[in-house]
N, CA, C and O of each residue as an XYZ file, in Angstrom:
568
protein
N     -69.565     84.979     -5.847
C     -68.827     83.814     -5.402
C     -69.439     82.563     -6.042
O     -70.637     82.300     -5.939
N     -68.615     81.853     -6.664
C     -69.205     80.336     -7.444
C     -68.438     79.695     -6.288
O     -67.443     80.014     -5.636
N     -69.626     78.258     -6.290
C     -69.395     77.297     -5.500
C     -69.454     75.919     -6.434
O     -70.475     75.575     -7.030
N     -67.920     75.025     -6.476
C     -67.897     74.206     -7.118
C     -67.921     72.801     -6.396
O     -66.911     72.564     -5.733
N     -69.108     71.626     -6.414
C     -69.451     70.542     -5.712
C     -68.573     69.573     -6.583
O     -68.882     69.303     -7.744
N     -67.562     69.112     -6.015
C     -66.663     67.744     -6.283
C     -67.745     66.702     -5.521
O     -68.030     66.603     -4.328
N     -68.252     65.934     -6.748
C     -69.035     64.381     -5.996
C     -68.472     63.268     -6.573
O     -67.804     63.200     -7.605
N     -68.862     62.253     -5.678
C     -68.199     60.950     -6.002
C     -69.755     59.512     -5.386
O     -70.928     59.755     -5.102
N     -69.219     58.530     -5.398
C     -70.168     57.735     -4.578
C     -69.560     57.668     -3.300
O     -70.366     57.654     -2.370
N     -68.441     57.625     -3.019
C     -67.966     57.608     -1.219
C     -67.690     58.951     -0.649
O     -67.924     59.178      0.538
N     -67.120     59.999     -1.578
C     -66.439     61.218     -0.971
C     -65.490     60.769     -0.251
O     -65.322     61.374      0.808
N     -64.725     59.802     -0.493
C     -63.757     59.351      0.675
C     -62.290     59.535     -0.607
O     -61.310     59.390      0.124
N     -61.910     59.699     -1.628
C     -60.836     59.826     -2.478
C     -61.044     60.778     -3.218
O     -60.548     61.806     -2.755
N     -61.419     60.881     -3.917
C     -61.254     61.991     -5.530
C     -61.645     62.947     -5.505
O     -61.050     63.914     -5.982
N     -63.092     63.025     -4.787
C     -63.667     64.327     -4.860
C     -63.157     65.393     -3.413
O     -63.386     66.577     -3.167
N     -62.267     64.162     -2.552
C     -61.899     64.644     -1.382
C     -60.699     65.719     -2.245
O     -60.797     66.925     -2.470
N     -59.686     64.852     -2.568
C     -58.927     65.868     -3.310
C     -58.954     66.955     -3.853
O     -58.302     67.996     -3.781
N     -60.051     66.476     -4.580
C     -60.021     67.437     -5.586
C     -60.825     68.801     -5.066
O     -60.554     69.857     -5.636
N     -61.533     68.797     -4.295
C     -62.495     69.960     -3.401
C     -60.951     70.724     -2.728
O     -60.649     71.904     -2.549
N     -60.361     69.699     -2.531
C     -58.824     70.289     -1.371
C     -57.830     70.961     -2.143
O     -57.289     71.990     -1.737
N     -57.470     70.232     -3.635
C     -56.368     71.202     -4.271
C     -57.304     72.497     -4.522
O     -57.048     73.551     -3.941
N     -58.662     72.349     -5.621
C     -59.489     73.570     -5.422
C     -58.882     74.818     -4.255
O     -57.999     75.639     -4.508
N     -59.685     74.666     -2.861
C     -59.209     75.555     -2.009
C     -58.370     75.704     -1.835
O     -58.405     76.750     -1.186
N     -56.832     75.250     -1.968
C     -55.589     75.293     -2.417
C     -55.048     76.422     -3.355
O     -54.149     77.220     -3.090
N     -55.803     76.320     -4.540
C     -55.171     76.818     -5.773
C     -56.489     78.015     -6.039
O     -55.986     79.003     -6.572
N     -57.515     78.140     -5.891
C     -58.507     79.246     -6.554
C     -58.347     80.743     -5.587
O     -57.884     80.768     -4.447
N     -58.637     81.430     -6.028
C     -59.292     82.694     -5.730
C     -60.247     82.565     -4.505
O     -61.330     81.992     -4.621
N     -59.835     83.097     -3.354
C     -61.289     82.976     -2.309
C     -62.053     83.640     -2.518
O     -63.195     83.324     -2.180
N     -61.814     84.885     -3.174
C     -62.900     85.956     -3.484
C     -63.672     85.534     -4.773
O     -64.450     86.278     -5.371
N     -63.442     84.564     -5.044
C     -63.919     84.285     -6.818
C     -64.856     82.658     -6.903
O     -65.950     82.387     -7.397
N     -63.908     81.880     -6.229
C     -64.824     80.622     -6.239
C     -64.141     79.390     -4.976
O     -62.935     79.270     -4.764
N     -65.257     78.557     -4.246
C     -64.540     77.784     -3.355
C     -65.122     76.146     -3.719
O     -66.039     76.013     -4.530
N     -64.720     75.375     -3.285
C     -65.202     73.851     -3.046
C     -66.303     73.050     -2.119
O     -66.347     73.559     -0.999
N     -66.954     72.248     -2.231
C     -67.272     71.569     -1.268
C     -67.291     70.217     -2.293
O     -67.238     70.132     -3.520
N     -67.399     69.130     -1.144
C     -67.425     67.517     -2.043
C     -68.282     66.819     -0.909
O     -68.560     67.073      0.263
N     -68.534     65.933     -1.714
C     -69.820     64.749     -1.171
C     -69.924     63.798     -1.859
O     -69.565     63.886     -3.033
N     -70.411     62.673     -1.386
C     -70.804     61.534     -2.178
C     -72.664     61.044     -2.095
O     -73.410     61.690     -1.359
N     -73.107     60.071     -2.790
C     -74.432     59.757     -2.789
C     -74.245     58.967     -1.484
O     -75.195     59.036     -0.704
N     -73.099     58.166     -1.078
C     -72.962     56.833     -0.184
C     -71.455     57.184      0.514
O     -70.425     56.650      0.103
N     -71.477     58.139      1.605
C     -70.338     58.179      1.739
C     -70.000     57.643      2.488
O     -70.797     56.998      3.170
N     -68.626     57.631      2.757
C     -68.159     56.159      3.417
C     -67.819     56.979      4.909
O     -68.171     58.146      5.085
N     -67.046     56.139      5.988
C     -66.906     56.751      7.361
C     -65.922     57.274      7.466
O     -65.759     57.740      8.594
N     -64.595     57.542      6.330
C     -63.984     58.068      6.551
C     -62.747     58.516      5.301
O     -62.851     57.587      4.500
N     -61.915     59.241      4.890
C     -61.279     59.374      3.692
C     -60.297     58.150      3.779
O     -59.919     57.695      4.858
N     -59.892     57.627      2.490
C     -59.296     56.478      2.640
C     -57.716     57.310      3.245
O     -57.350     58.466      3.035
N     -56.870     55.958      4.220
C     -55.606     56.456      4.557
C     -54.576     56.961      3.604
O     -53.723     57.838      3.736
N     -54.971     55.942      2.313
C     -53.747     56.389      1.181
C     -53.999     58.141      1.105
O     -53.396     59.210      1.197
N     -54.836     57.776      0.959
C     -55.415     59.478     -0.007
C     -54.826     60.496      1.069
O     -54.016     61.343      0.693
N     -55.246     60.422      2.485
C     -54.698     61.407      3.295
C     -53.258     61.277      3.331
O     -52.603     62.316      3.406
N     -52.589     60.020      3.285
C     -50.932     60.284      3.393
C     -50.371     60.925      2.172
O     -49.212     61.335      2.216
N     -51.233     61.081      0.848
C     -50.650     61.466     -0.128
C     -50.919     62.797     -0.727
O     -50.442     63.460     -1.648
N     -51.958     62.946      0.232
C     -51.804     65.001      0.380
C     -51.202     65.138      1.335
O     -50.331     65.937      0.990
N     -50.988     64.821      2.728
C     -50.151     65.180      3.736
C     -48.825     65.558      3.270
O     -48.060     66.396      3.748
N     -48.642     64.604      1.995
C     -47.058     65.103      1.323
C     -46.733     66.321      0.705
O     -45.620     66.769      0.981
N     -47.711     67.209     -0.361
C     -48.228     67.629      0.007
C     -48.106     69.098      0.535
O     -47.483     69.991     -0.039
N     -48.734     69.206      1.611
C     -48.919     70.109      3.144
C     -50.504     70.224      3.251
O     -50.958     71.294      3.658
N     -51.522     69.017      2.854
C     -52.943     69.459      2.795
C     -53.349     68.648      3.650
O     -53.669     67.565      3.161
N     -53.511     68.769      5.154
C     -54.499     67.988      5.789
C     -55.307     67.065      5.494
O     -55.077     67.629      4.424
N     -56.020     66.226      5.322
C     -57.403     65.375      5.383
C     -57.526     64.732      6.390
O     -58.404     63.871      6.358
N     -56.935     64.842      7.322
C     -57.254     63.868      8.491
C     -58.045     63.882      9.461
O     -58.116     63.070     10.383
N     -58.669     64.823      9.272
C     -59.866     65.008     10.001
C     -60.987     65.334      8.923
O     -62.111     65.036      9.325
N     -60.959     65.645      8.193
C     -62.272     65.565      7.169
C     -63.164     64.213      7.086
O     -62.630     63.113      6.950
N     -64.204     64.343      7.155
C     -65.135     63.519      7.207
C     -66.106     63.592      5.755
O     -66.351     64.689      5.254
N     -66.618     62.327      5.153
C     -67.457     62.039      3.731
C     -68.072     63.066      4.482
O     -67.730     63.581      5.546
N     -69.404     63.351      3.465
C     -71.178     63.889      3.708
C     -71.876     63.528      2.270
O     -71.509     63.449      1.097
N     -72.889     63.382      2.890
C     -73.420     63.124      2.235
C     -73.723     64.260      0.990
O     -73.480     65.457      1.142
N     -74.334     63.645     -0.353
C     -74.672     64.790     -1.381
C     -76.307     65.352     -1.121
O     -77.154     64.904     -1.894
N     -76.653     66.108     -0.283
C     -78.121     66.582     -0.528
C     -78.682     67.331     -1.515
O     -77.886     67.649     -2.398
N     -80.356     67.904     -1.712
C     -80.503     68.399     -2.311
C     -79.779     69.678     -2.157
O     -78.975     70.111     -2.983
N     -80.258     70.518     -0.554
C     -79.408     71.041      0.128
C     -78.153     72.056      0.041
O     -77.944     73.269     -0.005
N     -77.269     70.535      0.050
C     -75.906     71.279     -0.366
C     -75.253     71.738     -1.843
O     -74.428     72.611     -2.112
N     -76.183     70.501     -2.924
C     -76.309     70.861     -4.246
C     -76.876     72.414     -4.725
O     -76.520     73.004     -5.746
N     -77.708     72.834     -3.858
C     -78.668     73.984     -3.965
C     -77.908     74.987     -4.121
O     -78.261     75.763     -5.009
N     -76.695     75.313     -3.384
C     -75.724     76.245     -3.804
C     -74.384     76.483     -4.785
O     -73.600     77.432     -4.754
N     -74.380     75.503     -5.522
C     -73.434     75.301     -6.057
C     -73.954     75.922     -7.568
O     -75.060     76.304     -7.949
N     -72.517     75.828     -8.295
C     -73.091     76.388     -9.743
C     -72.789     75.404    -10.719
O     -73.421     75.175    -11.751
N     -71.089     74.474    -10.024
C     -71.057     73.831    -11.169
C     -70.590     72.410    -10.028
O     -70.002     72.339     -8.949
N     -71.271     71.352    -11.039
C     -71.012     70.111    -10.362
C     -69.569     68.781    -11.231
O     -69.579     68.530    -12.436
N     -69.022     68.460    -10.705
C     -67.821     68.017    -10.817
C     -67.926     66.670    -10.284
O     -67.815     66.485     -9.072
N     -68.179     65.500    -11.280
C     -67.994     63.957    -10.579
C     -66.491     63.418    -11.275
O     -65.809     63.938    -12.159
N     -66.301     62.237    -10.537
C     -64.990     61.805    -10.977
C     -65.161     60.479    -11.632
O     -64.596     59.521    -11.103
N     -65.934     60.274    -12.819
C     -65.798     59.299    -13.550
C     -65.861     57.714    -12.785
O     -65.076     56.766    -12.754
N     -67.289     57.987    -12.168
C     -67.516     57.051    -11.029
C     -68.742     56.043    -11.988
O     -69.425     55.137    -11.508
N     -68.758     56.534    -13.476
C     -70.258     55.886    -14.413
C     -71.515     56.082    -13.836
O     -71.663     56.995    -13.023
N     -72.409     55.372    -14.134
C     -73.883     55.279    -13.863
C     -74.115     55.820    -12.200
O     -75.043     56.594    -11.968
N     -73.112     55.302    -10.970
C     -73.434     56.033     -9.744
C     -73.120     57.409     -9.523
O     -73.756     58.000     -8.651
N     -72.371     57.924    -10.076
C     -71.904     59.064    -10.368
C     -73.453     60.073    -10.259
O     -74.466     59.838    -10.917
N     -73.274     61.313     -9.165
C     -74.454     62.033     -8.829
C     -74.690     62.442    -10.081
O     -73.871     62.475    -11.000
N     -75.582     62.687    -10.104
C     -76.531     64.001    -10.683
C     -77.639     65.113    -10.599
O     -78.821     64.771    -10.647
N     -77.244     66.605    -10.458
C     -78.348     67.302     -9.871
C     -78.666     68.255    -11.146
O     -77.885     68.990    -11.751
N     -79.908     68.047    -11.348
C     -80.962     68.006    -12.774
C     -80.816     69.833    -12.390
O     -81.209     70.266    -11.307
N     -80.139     70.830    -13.566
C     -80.290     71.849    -13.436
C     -79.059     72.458    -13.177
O     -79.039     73.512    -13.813
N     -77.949     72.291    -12.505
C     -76.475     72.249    -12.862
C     -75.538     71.911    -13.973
O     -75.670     70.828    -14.542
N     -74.760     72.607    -14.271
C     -73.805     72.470    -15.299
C     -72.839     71.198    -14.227
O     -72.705     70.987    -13.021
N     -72.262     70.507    -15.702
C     -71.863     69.387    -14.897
C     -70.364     69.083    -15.973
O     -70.138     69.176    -17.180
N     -69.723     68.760    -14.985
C     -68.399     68.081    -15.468
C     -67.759     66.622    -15.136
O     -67.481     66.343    -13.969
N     -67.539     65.722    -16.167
C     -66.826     64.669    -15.448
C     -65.905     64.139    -15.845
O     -65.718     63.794    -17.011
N     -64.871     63.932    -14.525
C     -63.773     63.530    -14.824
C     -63.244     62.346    -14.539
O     -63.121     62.012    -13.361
N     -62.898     61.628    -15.435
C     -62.749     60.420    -15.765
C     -61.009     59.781    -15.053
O     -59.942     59.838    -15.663
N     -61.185     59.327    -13.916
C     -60.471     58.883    -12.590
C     -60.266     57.720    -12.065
O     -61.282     57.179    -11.628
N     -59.253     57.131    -11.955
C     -59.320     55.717    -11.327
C     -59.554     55.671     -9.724
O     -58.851     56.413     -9.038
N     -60.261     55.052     -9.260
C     -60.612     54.930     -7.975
C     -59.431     54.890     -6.867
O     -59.008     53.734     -6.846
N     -58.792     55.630     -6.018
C     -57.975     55.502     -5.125
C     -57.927     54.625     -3.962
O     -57.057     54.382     -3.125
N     -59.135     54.215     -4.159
C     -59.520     52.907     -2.735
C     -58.297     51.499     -3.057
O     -58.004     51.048     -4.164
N     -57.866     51.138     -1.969
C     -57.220     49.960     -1.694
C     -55.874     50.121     -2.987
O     -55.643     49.169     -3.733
N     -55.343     51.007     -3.058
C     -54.154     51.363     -4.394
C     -53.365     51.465     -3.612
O     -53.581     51.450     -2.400
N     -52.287     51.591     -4.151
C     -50.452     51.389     -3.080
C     -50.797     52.862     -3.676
O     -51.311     53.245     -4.727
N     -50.150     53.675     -2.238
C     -49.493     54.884     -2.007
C     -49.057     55.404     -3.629
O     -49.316     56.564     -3.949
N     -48.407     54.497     -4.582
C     -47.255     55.087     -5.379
C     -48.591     55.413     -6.526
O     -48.302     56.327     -7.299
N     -49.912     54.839     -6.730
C     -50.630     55.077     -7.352
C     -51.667     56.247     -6.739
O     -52.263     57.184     -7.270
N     -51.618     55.904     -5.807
C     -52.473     57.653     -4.963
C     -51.981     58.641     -5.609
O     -52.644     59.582     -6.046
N     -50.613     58.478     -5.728
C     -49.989     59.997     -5.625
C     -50.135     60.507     -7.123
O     -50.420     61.632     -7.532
N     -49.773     59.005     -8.014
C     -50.743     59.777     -9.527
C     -51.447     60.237     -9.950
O     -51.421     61.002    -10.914
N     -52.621     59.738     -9.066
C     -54.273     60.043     -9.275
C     -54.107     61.818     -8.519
O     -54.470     62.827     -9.123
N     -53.633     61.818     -7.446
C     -53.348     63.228     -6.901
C     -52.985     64.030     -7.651
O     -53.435     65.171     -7.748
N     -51.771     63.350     -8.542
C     -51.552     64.537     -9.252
C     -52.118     65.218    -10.652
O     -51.818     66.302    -11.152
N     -53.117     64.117    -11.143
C     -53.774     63.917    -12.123
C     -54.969     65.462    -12.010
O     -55.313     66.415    -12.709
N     -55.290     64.767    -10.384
C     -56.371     65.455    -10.136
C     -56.215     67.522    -10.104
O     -56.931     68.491    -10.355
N     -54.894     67.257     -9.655
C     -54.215     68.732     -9.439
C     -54.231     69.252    -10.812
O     -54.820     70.332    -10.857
N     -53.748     68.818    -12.044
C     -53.956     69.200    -12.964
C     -55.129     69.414    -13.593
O     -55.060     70.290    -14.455
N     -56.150     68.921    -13.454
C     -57.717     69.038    -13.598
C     -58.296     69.764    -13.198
O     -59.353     70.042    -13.765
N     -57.895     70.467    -11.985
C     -58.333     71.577    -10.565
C     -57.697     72.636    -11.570
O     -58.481     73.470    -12.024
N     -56.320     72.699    -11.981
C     -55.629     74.114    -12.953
C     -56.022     74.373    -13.742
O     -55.879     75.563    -14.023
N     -56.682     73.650    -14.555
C     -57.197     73.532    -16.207
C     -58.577     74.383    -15.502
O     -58.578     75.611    -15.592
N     -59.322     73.932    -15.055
C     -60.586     74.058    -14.408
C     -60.218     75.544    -14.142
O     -60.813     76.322    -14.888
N     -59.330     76.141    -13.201
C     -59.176     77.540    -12.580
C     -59.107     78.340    -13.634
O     -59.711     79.408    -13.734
N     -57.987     77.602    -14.886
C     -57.670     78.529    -15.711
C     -59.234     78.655    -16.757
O     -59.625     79.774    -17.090
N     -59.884     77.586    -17.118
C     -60.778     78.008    -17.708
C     -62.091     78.585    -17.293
O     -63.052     78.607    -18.062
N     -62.129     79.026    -16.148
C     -62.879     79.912    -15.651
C     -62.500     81.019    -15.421
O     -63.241     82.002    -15.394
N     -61.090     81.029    -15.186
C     -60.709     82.362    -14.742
C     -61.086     82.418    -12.880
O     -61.605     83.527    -12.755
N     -61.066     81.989    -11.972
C     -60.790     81.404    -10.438
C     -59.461     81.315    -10.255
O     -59.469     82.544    -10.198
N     -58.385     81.057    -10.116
C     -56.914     81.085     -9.903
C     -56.327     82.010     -9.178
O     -56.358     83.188     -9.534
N     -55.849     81.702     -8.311
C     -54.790     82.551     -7.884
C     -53.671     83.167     -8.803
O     -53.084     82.660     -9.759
N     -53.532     84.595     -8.145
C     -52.086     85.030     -9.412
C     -51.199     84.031     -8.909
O     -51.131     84.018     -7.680
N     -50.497     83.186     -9.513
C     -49.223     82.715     -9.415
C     -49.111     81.062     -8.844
O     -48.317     80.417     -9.529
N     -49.690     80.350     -7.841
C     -49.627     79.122     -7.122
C     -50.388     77.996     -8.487
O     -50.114     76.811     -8.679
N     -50.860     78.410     -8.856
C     -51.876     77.333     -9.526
C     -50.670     77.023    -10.869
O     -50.559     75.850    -11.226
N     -49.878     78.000    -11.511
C     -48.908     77.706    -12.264
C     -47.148     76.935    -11.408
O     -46.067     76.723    -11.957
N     -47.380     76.813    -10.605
C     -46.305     76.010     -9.757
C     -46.115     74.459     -9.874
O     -47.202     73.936     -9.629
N     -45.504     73.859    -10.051
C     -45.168     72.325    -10.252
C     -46.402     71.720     -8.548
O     -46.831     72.463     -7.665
N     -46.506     70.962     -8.619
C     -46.699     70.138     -7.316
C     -45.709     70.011     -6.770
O     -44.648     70.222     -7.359
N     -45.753     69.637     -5.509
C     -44.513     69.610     -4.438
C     -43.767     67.972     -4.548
O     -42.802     67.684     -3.839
């Protein structure tokens, strides 16, 4: 089982997503998500949850956490969202970053880009590992 860490500096937008289409779209038997930030904030921003709710993906009760050594400790591959210089780093992980506009304080109609941006990044990702579900991960977004 690979464990893939979506980080950000809040965990409150991108890496929230993106940990969520992950468990969405991968293989449970093959690889799952978790996300965190260095500074996370108290709560996922509202856009972001109304624009997976569309959707059918909960966030409304998900809460930031923080990035520990910890929770880094299990992971194999680490995943930031083009957050620059704050953007985590855990010395000894393979690392990916994806280069994202911040979803904080954006009208709804730009959430839903970045959402879908991110969904495509999560497929590319499944497919080049080979993690994917037979069949959902090749489906349009809703």
């Amino acid at each position: 089982m690979q464990t893939v860490l979506f980080a950000c500096t809040h965990n409150a937008g991108r890496s929230q997503m993106a940990a969520a289409w992950f468990q969405r779209l991968a293989d449970p038997g093959k690889a799952q998500a978790i996300s965190a930030g260095t500074e996370p904030a108290a709560r996922v921003h509202p856009a972001v949850v109304a624009a997976m709710r569309e959707v059918g993906i909960e966030l409304e009760g998900v809460r930031p956490r923080l990035l520990t050594a910890e929770l880094a400790r299990g992971a194999s591959l680490l995943v930031t969202m083009g957050c620059g210089e704050r953007c985590p780093h855990v010395p000894g992980l393979r690392r990916l970053d994806w280069e994202l506009e911040d979803p904080k304080d954006q009208p709804l109609a730009r959430v839903r880009a970045i959402r879908d941006r991110i969904r495509e990044l999560v497929c590319e990702l499944l497919r080049a590992e080979g993690w994917g579900r037979p069949g959902p991960a090749e489906q349009p977004a809703r």
